[in-house]
C-alpha positions, 0 to 999 in steps of 0.5 A, a space after each residue: 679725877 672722880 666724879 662723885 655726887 654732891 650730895 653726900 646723904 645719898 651718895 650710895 644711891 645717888 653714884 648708881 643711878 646719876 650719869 658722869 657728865 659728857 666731858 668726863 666720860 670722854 676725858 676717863 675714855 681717852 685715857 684709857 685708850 692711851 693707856 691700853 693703845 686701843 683706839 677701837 675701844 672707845 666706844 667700849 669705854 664711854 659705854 662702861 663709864 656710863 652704866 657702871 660704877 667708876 670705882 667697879 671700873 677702877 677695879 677691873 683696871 687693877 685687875 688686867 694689870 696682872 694678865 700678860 696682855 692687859 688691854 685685851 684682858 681689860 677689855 674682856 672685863 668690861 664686856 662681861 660687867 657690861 653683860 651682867 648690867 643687862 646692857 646690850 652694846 650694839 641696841 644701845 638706847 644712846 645709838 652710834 648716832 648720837 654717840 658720834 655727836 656728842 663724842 665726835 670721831 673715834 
């Protein structure tokens, strides 16, 4: 499932500046922790479906398949377009906090 604006006119506009709801920045987040075994990544994951764009991230998953650890190298991916979006993972204006509020234990 793809979360896409409603509003078709913007929909370029809109997918760069309009945040997933919760529930499917949780449900794409597990995914890929079962898909990679990589429980300690979840933070990574909510992180990047929350400042980039889905189909970026669908893009860098297609790209890991290729290496021979691609967990590892999907990872590695996502920290450096999370890096090029000039967000910081550890000063993050969400904070680990309300991070486990609103997605409970990882």
């Amino acid at each position: 499932m793809i979360f896409l604006p409603s509003n078709e006119k913007d929909k370029d506009n809109d997918r760069k500046l309009q945040k997933p709801p919760i529930w499917f920045v949780d449900q794409e987040a597990n995914r890929l922790v079962e898909k990679y075994q990589n429980p300690q990544g979840k933070l990574l994951y909510c992180k990047a479906f929350n400042n980039i764009d889905i189909f970026r991230i669908q893009e860098l998953e297609k790209q890991a398949e290729s290496g021979k650890q691609p967990g590892h190298l999907f990872s590695t991916l996502l920290s450096q377009e999370l890096d090029r979006c000039n967000t910081d993972l550890k000063n993050d204006d969400i904070g680990l906090d309300n991070f486990k509020k609103n997605y409970g234990k990882f």
